[in-house]
C-alpha positions as CSV (number, residue, x, y, z in Angstrom):
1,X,-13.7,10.3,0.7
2,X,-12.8,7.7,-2.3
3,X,-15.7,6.8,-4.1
4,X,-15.4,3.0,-2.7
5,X,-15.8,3.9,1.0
6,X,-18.2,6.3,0.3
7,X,-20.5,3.2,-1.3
8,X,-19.5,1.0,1.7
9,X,-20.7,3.9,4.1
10,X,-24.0,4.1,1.6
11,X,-24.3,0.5,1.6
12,X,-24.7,0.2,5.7
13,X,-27.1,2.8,5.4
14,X,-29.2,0.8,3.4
15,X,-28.8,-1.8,5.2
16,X,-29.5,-0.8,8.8
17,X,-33.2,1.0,7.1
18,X,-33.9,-2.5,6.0
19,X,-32.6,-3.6,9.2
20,X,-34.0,-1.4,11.3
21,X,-37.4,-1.6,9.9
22,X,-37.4,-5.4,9.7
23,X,-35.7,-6.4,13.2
24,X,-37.2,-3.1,15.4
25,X,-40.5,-2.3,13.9
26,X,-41.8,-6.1,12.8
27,X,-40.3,-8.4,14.4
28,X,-39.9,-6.9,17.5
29,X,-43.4,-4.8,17.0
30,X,-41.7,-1.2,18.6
31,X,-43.5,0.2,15.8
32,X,-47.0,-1.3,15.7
33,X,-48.4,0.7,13.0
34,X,-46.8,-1.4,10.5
35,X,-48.6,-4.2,11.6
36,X,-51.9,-2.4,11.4
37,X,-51.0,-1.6,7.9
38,X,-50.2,-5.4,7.2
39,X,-54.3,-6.2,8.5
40,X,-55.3,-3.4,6.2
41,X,-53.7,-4.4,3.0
42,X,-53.8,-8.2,4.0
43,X,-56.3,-9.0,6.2
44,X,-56.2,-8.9,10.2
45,X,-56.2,-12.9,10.6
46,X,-52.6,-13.4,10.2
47,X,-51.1,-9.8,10.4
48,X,-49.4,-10.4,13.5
49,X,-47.2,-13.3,11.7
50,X,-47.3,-11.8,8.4
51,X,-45.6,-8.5,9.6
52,X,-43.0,-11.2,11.5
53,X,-42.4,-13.2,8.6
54,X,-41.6,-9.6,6.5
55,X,-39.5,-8.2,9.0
56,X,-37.5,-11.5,9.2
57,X,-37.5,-11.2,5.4
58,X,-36.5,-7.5,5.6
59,X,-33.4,-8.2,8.2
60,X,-32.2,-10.9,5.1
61,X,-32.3,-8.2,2.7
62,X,-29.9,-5.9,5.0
63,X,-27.7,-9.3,4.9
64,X,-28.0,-9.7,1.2
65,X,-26.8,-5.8,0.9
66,X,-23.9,-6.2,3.3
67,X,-22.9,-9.8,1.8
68,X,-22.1,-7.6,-2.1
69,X,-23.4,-11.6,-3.4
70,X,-25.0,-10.2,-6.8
71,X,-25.7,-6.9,-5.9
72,X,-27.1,-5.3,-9.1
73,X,-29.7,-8.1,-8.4
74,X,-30.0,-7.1,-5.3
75,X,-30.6,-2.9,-5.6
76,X,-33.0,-3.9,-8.7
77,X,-35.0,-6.4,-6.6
78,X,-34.7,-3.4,-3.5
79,X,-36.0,-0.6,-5.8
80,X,-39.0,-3.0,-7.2
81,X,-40.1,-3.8,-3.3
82,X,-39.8,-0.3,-2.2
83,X,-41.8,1.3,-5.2
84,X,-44.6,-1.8,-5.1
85,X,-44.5,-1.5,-1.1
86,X,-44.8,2.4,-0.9
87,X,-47.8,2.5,-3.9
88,X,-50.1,0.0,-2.0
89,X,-49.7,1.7,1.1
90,X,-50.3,5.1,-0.7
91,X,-53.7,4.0,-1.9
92,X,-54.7,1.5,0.9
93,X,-53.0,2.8,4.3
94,X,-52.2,6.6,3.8
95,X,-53.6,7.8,7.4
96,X,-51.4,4.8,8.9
97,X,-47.9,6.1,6.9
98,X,-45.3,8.3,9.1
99,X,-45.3,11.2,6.9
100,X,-49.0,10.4,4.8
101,X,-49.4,10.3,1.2
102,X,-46.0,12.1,1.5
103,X,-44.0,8.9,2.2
104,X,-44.3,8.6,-1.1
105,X,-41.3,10.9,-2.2
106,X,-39.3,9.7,0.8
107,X,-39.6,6.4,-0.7
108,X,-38.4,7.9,-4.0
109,X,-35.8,9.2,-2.4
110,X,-34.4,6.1,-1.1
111,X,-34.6,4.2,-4.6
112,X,-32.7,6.9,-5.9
113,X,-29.9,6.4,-3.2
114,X,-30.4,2.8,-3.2
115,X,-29.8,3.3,-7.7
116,X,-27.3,5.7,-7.5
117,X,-25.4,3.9,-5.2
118,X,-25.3,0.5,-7.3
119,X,-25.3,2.6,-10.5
120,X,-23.1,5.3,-10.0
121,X,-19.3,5.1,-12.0
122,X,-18.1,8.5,-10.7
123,X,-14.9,7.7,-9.2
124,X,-13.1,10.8,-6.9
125,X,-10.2,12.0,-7.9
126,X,-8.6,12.5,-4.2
């Protein structure tokens, strides 16, 4: 696969996690764990809206990353999120993660796709 589809098939996979996890888990609550870790880290007043308001937030990142519109900018402001999002849930939510204290690497993981994929200059030679 040329290196250029093979970052636009990467790039919709980012996308639709953010997507998925904004739109289907947030907004739309299918997942309500992430709203119970929203009242643990920020209070149970407003969680309800809060998780809203970052799921909406998450679905515009999914745009940003389909849209290419400064996309180093983009991947650097994704990898800062994910890291900051994953540590605070790792010391203040870890019995409400999927996987634990173990989301952690997952997490890794995915910044590592999210930099390779933004960072990489490997082109294929097919």
């Amino acid at each position: 696969m040329p290196f250029s589809k093979q970052k636009n098939v990467v790039n919709i996979g980012i996308a639709l996690v953010w997507m998925i996890n904004g739109v289907y888990c947030k907004v739309l609550n299918y997942v309500p764990r992430h709203q119970l870790i929203v009242a643990r880290i920020l209070g149970e007043t407003y969680a309800p809206v809060l998780t809203r308001i970052i799921g909406v937030l998450e679905a515009g990142m999914a745009i940003w990353i389909l849209s290419r519109i400064k996309s180093r900018w983009c991947a650097i402001l994704q990898m800062l999120l994910v890291a900051t999002m994953n540590i605070i849930e790792f010391i203040a939510a870890p019995d409400l993660l999927l996987f634990g204290r173990i989301n952690i690497i997952i997490a890794a993981v995915f910044i590592f796709v999210i930099y390779r994929n933004e960072y990489s200059t490997h082109v294929s030679l097919s």
